[in-house]
C-alpha positions in Angstrom: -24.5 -19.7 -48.3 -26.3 -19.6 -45.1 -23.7 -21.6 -43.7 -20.6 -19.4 -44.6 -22.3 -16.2 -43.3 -23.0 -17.6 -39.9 -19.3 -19.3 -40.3 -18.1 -15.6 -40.7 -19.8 -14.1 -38.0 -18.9 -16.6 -35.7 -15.4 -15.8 -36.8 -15.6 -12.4 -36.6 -17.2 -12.7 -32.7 -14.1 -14.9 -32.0 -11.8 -12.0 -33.4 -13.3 -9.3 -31.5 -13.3 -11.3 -28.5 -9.5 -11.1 -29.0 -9.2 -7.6 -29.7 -11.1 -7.0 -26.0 -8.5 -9.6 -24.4 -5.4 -7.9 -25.9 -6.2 -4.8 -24.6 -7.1 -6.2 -20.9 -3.3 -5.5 -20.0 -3.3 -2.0 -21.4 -6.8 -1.3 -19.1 -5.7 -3.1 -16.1 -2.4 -0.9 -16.5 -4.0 2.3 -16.8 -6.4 1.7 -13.7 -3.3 0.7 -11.9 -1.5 3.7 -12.8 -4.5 5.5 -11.4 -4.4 3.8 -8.3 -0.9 5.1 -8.0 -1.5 8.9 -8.8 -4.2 9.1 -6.5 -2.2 7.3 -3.4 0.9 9.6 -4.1 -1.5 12.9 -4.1 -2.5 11.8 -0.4 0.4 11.1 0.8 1.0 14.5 -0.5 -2.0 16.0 1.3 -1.2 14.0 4.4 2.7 15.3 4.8 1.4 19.0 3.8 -1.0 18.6 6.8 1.7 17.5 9.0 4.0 20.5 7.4 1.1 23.0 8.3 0.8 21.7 11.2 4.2 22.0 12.5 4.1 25.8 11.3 5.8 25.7 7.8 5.0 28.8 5.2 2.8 27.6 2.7 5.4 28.1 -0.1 7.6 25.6 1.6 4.9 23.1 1.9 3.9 23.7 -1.9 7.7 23.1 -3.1 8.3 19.6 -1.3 5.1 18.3 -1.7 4.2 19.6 -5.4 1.0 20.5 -4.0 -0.9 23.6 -5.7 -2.5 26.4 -3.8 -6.0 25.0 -5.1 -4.9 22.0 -2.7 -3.7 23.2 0.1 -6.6 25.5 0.5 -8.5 22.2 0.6 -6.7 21.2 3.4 
């Protein structure tokens, strides 16, 4: 009996040690996609810097960039 029971929880150890592997691609992906948003935001805020800079309107610099007004007021 003691034998099976440590036979099962050695199983279930192996299957949940799996699980975590399977969904090492899903992780990696999402930190990835992160990556991505936040490098596309500052290249946003670096051309709207540039836009300001060079005397656009605001509203201009908003539309091409996507930027909100939060953001620009960062700037």
């Amino acid at each position: 009996m003691v034998e099976y029971l440590l036979r099962k929880k050695a199983l279930r150890l192996k299957l949940n040690a799996l699980k975590l592997k399977l969904n090492e691609p899903i992780l990696l992906n999402n930190a990835l996609k992160s990556r991505l948003k936040r490098a596309k935001k500052n290249k946003a805020i670096e051309t709207a810097r540039t836009m300001l800079a060079d005397g656009l309107d605001a509203a201009v610099v908003m539309k091409y960039t996507g930027l909100s007004p939060d953001d620009l007021a960062t700037l």
